[in-house]
N, C-alpha and C positions, 0 to 999 in steps of 0.2 A: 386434223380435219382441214382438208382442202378447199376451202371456200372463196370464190371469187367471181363477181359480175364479168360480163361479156367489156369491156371497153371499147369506145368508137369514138372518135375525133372526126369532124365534119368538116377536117378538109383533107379527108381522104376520098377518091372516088366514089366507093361506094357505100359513104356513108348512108345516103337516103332508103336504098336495098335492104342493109342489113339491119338499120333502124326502124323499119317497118314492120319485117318479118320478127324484130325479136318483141314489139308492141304490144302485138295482141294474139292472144293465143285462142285456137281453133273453139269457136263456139257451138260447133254440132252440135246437137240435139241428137241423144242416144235415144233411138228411136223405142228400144223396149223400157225402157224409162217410162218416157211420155205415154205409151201404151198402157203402162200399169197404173199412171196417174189419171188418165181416162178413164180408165176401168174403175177406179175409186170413186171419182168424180163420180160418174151412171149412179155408182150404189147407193150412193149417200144420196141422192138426187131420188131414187125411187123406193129405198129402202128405209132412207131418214136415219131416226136410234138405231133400230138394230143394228144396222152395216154401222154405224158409229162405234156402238159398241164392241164390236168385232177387231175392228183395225183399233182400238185403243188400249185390246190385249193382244192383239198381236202386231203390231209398230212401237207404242208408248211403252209396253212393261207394263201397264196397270189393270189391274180385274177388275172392271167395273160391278160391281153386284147390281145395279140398275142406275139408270140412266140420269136419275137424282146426281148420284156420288161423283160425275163429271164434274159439277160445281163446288170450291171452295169455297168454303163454310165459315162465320164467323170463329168458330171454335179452332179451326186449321189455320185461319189468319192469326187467330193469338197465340196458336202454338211457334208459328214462323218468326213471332217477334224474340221469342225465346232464346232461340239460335241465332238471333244478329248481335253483334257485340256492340256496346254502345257509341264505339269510335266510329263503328260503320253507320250506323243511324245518324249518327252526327254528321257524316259526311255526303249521306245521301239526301239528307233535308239540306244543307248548305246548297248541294246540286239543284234540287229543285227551287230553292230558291233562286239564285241567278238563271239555270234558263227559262221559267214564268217569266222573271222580269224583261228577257230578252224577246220573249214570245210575244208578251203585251206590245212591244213596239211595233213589231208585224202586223196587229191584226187592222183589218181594214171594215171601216165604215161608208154606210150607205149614204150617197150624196145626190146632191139636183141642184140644176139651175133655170131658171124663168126667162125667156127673152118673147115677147109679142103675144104674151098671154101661153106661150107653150112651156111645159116645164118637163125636161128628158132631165134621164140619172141612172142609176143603179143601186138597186136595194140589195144589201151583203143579207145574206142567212148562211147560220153553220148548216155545214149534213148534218141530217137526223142519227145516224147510227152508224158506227165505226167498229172494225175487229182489229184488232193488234194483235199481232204476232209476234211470241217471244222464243228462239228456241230455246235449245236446252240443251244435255249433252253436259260435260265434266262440270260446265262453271255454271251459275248464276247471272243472269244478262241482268240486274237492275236499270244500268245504263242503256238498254234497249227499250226498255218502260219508259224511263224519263220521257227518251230524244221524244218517243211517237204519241206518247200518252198527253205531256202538259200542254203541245199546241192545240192538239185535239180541245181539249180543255178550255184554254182562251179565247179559241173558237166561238164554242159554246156548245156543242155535240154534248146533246141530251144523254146519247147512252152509249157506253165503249165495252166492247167485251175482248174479254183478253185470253187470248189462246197459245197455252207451253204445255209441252210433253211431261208433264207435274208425274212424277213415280215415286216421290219422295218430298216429303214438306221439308224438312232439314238440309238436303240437297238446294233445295231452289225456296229457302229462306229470304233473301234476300230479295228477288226478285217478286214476290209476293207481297214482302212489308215495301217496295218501291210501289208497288200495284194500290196498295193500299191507300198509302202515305198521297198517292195524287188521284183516287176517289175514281177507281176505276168500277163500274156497275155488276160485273161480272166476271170472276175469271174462273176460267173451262181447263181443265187437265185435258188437253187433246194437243197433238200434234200433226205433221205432216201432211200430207196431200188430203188428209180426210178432213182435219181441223177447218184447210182453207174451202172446199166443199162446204161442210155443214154452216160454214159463216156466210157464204156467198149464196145458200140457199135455202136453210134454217131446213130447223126440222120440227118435230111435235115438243121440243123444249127447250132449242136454242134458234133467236131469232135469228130473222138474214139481218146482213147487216147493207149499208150505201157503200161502203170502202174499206178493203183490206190493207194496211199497212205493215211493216217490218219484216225483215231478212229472214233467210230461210237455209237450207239443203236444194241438193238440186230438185229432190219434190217439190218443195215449197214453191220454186223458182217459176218450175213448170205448169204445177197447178193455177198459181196468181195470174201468168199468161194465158192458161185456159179459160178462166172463169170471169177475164176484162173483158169488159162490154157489157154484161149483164150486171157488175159491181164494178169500182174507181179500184184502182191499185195507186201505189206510189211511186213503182218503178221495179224494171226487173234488172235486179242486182248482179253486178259480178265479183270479181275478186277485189280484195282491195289495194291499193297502189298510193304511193306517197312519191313527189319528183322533189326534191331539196335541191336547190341553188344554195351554192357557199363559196366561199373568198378565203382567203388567208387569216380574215381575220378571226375565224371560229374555229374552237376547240375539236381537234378532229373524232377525241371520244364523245363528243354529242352528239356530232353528224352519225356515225355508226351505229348508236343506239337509238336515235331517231330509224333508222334505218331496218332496227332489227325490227320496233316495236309493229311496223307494219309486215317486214317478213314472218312474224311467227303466230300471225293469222291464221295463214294456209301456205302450203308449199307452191299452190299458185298467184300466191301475192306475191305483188311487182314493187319493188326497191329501187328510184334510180337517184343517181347522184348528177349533176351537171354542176362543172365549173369549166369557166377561160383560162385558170392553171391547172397544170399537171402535178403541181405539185401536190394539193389539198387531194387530188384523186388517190394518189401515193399516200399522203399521210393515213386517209380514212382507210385505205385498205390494209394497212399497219393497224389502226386499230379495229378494224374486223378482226385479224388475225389474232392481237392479244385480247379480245372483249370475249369474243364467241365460246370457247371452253367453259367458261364460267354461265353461259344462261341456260335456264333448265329444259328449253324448247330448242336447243343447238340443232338437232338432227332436222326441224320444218324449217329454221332459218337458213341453217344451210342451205339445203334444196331449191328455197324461193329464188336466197342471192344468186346459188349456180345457173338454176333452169330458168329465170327471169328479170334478176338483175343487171340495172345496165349503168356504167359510168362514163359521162359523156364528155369530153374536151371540145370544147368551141373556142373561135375565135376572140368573140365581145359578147358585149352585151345585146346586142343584136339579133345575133344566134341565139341567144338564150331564151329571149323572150319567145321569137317563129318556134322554136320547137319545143317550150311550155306550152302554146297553143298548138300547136300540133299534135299533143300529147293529151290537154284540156284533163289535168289528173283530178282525180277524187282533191286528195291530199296537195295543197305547194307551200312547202316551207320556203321563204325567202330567208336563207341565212347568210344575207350579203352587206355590207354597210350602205350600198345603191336601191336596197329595194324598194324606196318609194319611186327611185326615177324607174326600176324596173316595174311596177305595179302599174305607172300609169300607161304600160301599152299589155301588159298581160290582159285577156280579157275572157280565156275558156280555165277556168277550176272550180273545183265545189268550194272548199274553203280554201283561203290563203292565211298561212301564219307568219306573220311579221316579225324579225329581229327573231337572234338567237334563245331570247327570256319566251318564245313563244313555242312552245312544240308542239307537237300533233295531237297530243298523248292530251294537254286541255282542254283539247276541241273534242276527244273521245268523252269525256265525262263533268266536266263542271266550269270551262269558260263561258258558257248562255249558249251559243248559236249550233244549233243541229248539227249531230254527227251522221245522220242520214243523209247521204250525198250520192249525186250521183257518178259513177263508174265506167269502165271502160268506152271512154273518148265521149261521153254524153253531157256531159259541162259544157259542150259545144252546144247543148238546145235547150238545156233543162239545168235545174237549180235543187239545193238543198230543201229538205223535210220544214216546211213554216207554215203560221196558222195559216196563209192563203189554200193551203192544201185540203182544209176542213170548211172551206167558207166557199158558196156559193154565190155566182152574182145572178141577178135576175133584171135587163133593160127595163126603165118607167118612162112611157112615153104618153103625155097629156095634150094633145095638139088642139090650140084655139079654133074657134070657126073662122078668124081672121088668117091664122096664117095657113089653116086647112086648104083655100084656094091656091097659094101657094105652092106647095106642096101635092095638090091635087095633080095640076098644071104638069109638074115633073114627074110624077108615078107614071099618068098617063101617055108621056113620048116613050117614057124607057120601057113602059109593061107590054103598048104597041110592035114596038123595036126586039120584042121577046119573043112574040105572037103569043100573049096570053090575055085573051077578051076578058076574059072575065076580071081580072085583075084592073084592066083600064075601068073597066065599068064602076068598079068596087070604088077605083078613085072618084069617078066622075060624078058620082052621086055628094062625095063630099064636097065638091067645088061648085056646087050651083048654090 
């Protein structure tokens, strides 16, 4: 099997060219996609159950006999702990324990201050009501529960309702006792474009919810963009992508299989490697070549590396840094012995993993901090899945009668300077 990144060294001319075009890959919007997720969208919107019921036999796999059986049942929840084996229980309570703990440190508290008898602040409240999205498909996403469920949680988000394409309890065991295990209010066997509909706009037995969070299919993708603005979303997701910085000093089989574990994702997840030697680029792609036969997803990882892996030669440290932030990835392994001097000018990625003892693969399931990140070049505006995501702020503004004239004084040049009378006036009654 022939598998190899693109390579580009940036002091060739046209490094910047062929570094851009192999970045980011063509995000159109297939229009009959998005048509049919509109069309689902409508149904569910004027139809409610029925159309739910519908696309939940024919998308999900499942025969709803009525619109009850969408809800998993205490008796289904204790069938699903049956099929978890107790190492995995073990390990998925251990998960939720450190990210709670990590969560707790996020969350944020309502504060004020006093000066001349006025006292401004902002008062934190979680959202009322959250849907999480888990999908589904061969595995079991537990770790998709954790990341969006425990902040929610910490928050304080009264009610969370959880929506997977459930066709099978023994299938998606797992992610059901994770549903469980962190006291999720509701979880709906529904999937795809209709799931995020009936959440975003409830129907006669599933409420709407304030905010849809977690990953999806291109449905998912598209619906969660349809349906913002009328609900919060978390973010519209792309492929996932990991950039590793490395040196001489790291095992070149660790970089590799750091390497796969984000290529065999999807055939469109993006793999790249940057170092200032040629050599480590050489070594890792020696052991791409003797790793890869032996992993059971050879054929997606291939593909990724071919069609979207890139291995980068730079000059310094320098270079490394501009084009980690020009990149601003999901995923940045620092596996160099400089990375703290390179971290203090790095400044766009979702998560950064420090020293070689740190991989990616931690951050996906039981280091604390959210593997919800954001993707394609959006590190550059926006930040990982944490409790601020569930907590709203609300300004408190108590203004004395003493510094009211104050303050009167200045509404009324600038509300003047607007042409809005009414506004000066609103003030000028406070300043006499």
């Amino acid at each position: 099997m022939n598998t190899k990144p693109q390579t580009l060294e940036t002091s060739n001319k046209n490094f910047n060219e062929k570094f851009i075009s192999r970045l980011r890959i063509n995000a159109s919007t297939n229009k009959k996609i998005q048509s049919s997720v509109n069309t689902i969208i409508a149904s569910i919107k004027k139809r409610g159950d029925t159309s739910l019921i519908s696309y939940v036999k024919k998308y999900d796999g499942y025969n709803l006999k009525n619109i009850k059986d969408i809800f998993i049942t205490k008796k289904q929840i204790d069938e699903a702990y049956s099929y978890v084996e107790k190492s995995q229980l073990v390990s998925v309570k251990k998960s939720i324990s450190r990210i709670r703990k990590f969560a707790k440190k996020q969350k944020q508290d309502s504060w004020s201050c006093t000066e001349k008898g006025t006292m401004l602040g902002e008062k934190i409240s979680p959202i009322d009501s959250v849907g999480v999205y888990v999908p589904a498909g061969k595995a079991s996403y537990a770790s998709t529960v954790l990341m969006n469920v425990l902040p929610a949680k910490v928050a304080g988000v009264k009610n969370i309702i959880m929506a997977c394409p459930i066709n099978s309890i023994e299938d998606h065991a797992l992610a059901i006792v994770a549903a469980d295990l962190c006291k999720v209010d509701k979880i709906c066997r529904m999937g795809g474009a209709h799931a995020i509909a009936a959440l975003a706009y409830g129907t006669r037995n599933i409420s709407a919810v304030d905010k849809i969070v977690g990953p999806g299919n291109i449905y998912v993708t598209l619906a969660k963009k349809s349906v913002y603005g009328d609900v919060g979303i978390d973010n519209i997701a792309g492929p996932s992508e990991v950039v590793i910085v490395a040196d001489r000093t790291n095992n070149p089989d660790w970089i590799a299989m750091d390497l796969f574990s984000q290529a065999e994702h999807d055939e469109l997840a993006q793999p790249i490697l940057i170092s200032s030697n040629s050599q480590v680029l050489k070594n890792v792609q020696d052991s791409i070549d003797k790793l890869l036969p032996s992993m059971l997803r050879k054929e997606i990882i291939s593909r990724s590396i071919n069609n979207r892996g890139i291995f980068i030669k730079t000059k310094n440290n320098r270079e490394i840094c501009k084009i980690v932030n020009d990149i601003a990835p999901e995923h940045l392994e620092l596996m160099s012995k400089d990375y703290k001097i390179l971290l203090k000018t790095i400044h766009n990625a979702g998560a950064i993993f420090l020293g070689e003892y740190s991989p990616e693969v931690f951050g996906d399931y039981c280091a604390g901090p959210n593997h919800v990140l954001p993707t394609s070049g959006s590190a550059r505006f926006s930040s990982p899945l944490g409790v601020e995501d569930f907590q709203k702020r609300s300004s408190l503004i108590n203004v004395s009668k003493k510094t009211a004239l104050e303050l009167s004084k200045i509404s009324i040049s600038m509300a003047l300077s607007e042409g809005l009378q009414a506004h000066a006036l609103s003030a000028k009654l406070r300043g006499k």
